[in-house]
Structure formats: C-alpha cells, structure tokens
N, C-alpha and C positions, 0 to 999 in steps of 0.2 A: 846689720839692722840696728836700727836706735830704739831706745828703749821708749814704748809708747808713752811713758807718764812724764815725758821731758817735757818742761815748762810748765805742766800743771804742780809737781811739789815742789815744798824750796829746796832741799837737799840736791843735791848732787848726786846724778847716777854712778854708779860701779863705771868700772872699766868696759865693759862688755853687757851686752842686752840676748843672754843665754837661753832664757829660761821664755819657754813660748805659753800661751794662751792654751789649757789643755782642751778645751769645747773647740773655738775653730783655730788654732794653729796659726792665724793670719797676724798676729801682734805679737812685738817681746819684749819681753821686761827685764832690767838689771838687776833687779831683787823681790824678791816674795812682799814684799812693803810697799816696793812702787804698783807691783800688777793689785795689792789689794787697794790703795789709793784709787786705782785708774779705774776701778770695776765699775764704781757708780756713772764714767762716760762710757764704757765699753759694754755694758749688761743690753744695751739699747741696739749695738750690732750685732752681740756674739753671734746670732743664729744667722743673721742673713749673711755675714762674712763666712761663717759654716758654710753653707749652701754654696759661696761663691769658691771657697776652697776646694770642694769637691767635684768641679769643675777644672781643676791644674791641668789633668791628662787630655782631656778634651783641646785644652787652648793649644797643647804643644802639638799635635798631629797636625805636622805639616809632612805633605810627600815630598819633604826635603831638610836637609839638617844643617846649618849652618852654627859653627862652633868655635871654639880658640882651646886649644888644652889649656887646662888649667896652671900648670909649671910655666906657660910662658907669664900668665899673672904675676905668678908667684915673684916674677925675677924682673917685672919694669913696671915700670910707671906708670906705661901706655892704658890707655883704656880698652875692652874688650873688641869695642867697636874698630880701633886703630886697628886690633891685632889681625882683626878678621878680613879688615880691607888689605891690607899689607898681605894676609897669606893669599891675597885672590889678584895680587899686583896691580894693584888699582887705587889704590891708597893717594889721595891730593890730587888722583886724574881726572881729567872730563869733567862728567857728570859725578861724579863720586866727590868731588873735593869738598862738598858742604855735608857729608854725611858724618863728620865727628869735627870736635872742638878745635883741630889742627887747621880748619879749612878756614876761608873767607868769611866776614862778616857781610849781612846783605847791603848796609849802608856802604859798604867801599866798594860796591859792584855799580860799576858806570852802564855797562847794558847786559841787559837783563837775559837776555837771546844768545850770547856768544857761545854759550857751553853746548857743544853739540853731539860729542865724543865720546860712545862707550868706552871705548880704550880697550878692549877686548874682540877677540878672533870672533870670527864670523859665525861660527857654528854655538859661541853661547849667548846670540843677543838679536834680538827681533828688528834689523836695521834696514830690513827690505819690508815687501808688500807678503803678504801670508800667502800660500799658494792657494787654499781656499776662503771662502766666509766663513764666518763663524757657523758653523752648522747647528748648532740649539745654543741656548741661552751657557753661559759658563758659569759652571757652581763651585769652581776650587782652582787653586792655581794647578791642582795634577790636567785640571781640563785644560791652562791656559797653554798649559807646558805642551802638553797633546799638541794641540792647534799648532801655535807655535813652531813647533818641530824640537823644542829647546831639549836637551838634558837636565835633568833635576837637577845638575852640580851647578848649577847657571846660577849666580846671584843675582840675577836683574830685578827679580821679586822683591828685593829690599826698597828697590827705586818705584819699581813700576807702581807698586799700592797706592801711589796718587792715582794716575787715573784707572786703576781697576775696582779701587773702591768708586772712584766717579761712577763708572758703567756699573757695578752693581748696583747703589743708589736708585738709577734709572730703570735698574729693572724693577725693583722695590715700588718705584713711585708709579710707574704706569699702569700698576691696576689701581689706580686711587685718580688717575687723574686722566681726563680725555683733549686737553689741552694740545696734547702732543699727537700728531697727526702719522707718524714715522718718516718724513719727509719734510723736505725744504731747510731750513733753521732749526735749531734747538738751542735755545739759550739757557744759560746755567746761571748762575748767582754764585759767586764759592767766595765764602766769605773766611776770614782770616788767617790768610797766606803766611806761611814766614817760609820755612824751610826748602819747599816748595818754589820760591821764586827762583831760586838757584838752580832749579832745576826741570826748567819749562819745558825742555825737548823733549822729555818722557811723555808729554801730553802726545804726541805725535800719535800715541799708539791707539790714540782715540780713532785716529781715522779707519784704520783695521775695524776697529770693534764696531763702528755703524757706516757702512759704507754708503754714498750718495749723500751723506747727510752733513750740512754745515752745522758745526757747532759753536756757537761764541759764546764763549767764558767769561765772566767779568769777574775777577778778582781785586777782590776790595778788604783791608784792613790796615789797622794800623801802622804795624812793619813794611808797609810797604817803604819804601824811601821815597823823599821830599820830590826829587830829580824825575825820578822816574815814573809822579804820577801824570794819569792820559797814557799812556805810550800802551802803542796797538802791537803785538808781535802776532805774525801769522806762520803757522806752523804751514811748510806744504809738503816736506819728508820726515822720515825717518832721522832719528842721531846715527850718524857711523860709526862702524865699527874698527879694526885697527889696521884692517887688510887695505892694502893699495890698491887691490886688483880689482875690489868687490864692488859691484855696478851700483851699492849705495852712495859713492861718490860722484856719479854719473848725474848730471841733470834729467834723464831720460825717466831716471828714476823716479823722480816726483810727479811726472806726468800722467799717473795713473789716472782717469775720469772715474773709475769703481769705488774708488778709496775718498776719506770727508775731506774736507778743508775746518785747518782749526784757526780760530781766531782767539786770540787772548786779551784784553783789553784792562789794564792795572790802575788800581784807584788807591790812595789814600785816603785812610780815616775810617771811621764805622759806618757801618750797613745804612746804621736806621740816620745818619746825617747826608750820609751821598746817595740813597735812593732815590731822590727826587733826580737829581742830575741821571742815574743809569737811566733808569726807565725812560730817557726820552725816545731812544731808541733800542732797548735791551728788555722789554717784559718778561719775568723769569717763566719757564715754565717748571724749572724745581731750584730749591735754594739748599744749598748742601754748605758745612759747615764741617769740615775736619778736627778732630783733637781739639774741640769745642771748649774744652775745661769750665762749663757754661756755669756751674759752683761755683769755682775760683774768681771769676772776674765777674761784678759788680753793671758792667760795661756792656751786658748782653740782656739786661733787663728791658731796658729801650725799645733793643731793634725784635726782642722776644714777641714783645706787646704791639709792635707794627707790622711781624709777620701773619700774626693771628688775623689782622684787621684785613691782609691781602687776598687770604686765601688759597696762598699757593704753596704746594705738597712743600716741606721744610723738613732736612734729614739732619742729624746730629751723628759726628761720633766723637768716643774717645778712648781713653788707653788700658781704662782697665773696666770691669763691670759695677766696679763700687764708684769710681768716678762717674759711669754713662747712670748708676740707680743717684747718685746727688743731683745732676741734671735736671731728669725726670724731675724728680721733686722739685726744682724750680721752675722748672718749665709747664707745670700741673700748676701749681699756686699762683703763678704771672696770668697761665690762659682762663684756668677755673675748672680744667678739664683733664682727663687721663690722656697720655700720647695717642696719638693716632697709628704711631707704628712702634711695637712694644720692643724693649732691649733684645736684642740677639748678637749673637757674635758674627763678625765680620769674615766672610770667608777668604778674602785677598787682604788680610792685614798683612803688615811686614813682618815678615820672621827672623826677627830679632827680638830674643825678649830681656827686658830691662824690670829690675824688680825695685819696687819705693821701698826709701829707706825704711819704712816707722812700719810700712805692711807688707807682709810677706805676701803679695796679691802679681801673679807676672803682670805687666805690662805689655802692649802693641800698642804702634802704631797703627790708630784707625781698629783697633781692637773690636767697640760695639759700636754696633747702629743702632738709632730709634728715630721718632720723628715726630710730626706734630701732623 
C-alpha cells in the first residue's frame, strides 16, 4: 500500500506505508505526520470507509476459492493473475489470453470473433446447451454452477461475469420497466468495452440464460479499435472446449431452436456521439455500463445527461463500493435526483480480487451495481 498523504505534503514518504488509519483501517500512512497532514481530507470519509470495511467478509464469500500461494509471489515477478492462470493451464490460451498484462493488446486484434476456445476438458466448462432451463431466476454463481452441472474448481466465473452480470442487470431492470415484453429482440446498450472485446464468445452463454430470445448488443466506446468499428459478430454456439470428441465441435450443436441467437454489433466512440447512428435500428431497452469508473472520467457527463433525457432503465457498475458511492454522487448532481437503483453488491462479480494501492478497499470486477 502507499501512503495516502502522497502528493499532498512536500516531504517525502518513508520507505513503507505501515501504519494504518485506526477508525476505518481502509488508508496507510508512512508516518504519524503524514496520516496527521492527511486528516483534514480523510475526517470527510472515515466513517463511510468504516462502514465499507466492515463489509470485507461479505465481499469474499464466494462458493469457490480461487488463489496462488503466497511463496510463489515471493519468488517471481509474475503477477497474481499469471500465477493463477498458469496453475489452471490456461495461461495465454483461448479465451484467457487477454486476462493479465502477458496477453494481446485490443488494437493488434484484427477480428474480434476468432477466440472461441475454453482450452479446458469438458466437464469444467459450459460448451454445450444446459440439459435444462434455467429453472428460477439465478442469485449466485453456487446457483449458476448448479444449473450448469459445473464443479466449483471451474474457473470459468473469472470470464463469465461478463455476461452474468449482463443477465443479472436484466433482472434488476424488469421490475422498473415494461418495455421488454420477454420475447422476440432484446436490445442492450453496453457501453465501454475494453477487456471484454477479447473476449466475445463468453456472450454465447446468453443464449442458455434466455432461451427464444434474440438479443442484440451494441457495444460502443472508446477502445474499441478504428478497423473494427460497424462489424456485426453473431454468436450461434457455445466456445469449445479441449476434447475432440465433444459434439460442441459438431455444427448440429448450434442448431438448437430453444436456445437465443446473439448478435453483437461494435461502435467506436462515446455513447452520447453515436447514439443517433445506433438507434436507427437498435432502441435500447436497458443500457448497462461495466466498471463504469463514472468519477474518473470527465467523458461520461455528456452521455449521463442524455441518458436522463431517454428514459431508459441505465445500470452502472464498478469495482469497489467507494468507487460505485463517487459515481452516485456524479450521477445525482448531473440528473438532480437520487439513483433509481441504490448501490448493492454484484452477485456474479469475478472472483479475483485486486486490492488499490492508497486503499485498503478489495476490488471486483463488476463488484457494485446501481442505476439511474
């Protein structure tokens, strides 16, 4: 951790940022001088960083543990992330290659659709048709694993929280909005892609989760690359997995009539400059925003203040709960109004957690939702 008073005194921190914050725990300081410095911006969090601290145990109950011993840290370079793809022998394969700094950059990816490949045995990855529907709404990955038929050792939950947070979202928004009829199209809005591009064929699992139902995606933001904007990809299978034998290689396979058809359609640029272009044929009926960082970026006031104007349900997340409460507070002062859908935590975030350096706060992926 770094020491929270860096850059606000002139001096120069210690070596080490030891000494923690004794009300919430969540900030550290390299000396008794820098955390008394730091009080007059920190007195203004303590308490709601308290509150979010007391929350840790909560964030980590997942019905599944994914980990790296610690000794292997100790002894490389590697990042936590590498070490974890590596002991699950999936490290730079398939779909996995863009999941740590080793992998592909999205601008050197000429199409966007090629990566199809769990790289993993049949039995830890969802590469066929589910034997049944989703029998009630899913509220945890222990339910998704259920359905699935998967083992909890299965990492595919690192990937999948793309589209498991999409389907959650959607259940979120359908008691807010009658738009959506449960049939025919469902159009999405999913605004700024990065990670994500790289890894399109995990959407596939969308078609499990609403069967009969066309879904078209429009993925729009800035990362997209120059080359690749317009370009329609249609998902009609599953990604395979590593067996030869496994009838997800089979074309027969995709033929299902019970299961959706996905359509994915990639835009570059901001929401609120290429909306006039989507909507010629794309009217959302929810606009959903990933790891939003809507504090951070300057760039989301525009399209905040256009989505207000449309009317249509808009969900937000991001990686930590102090990140998704600075949001809120922009997104309250842009509309004039309190969220429409209050911070909660994400039930299908990714289970990986990554901790910022300056606060001791874990991070997810897709961590909280709220909405407008």
């Amino acid at each position: 951790m770094e020491c929270a008073a860096r850059g606000i005194v002139e001096e120069p921190c210690a070596s080490g940022a030891h000494r923690r914050c004794g009300s919430c725990g969540a900030v550290a300081y390299c000396s008794k001088g820098h955390q008394f410095i730091h009080w007059k911006v920190h007195k203004e969090e303590c308490a709601r960083l308290a509150t979010q601290m007391s929350r840790i145990d909560m964030l980590s109950q997942f019905p599944f543990t994914f980990s790296v011993e610690p000794l292997a840290l100790n002894h490389t370079n590697r990042s936590m992330r590498c070490l974890f793809l590596e002991s699950m022998k999936v490290h730079l394969k398939g779909l996995w290659k863009s999941e740590c700094m080793c992998g592909p950059d999205i601008a050197s990816v000429k199409d966007l659709s090629i990566t199809t490949e769990w790289n993993m045995e049949r039995s830890l990855c969802p590469c066929t048709e589910p034997e049944n529907p989703v029998p009630a709404p899913l509220a945890s990955w222990e339910d998704y694993f259920q359905w699935r038929s998967l083992p909890l050792h299965s990492p595919v939950a690192v990937l999948l929280h793309w589209p498991l947070t999409l389907y959650h979202c959607l259940q979120l928004s359908r008691v807010r909005t009658s738009r959506y009829d449960g049939h025919d199209t469902l159009h999405i809005h999913y605004l700024g892609p990065e990670k994500e591009l790289l890894q399109l064929a995990v959407f596939a699992e969308l078609r499990a989760l609403f069967p009969g139902v066309h879904l078209r995606i429009e993925l729009v933001g800035p990362a997209v690359p120059r080359s690749r904007d317009g370009e329609v990809v249609n998902i009609s299978s599953y990604p395979n997995c590593s067996g030869e034998s496994c009838h997800c290689r089979s074309s027969i396979a995709s033929e299902n009539l019970n299961c959706s058809a996905v359509t994915l359609r990639i835009w570059k640029g901001l929401y609120h400059e290429r909306y006039g272009d989507i909507v010629k044929d794309s009217n959302p009926h929810l606009i959903l925003a990933p790891n939003a960082g809507v504090a951070a970026y300057p760039s989301w006031m525009p399209t905040i203040e256009m989505i207000r104007g449309i009317g249509v349900p808009a969900i937000f997340t991001d990686f930590c709960e102090e990140a998704a409460h600075l949001a809120s507070c922009c997104i309250s002062s842009i509309t004039g109004q309190p969220l429409g859908l209050p911070i909660q935590v994400n039930p299908f975030r990714q289970p990986i957690e990554e901790n910022n350096s300056a606060l001791y706060i874990p991070c997810y992926s897709n961590g909280f939702v709220f909405g407008m």
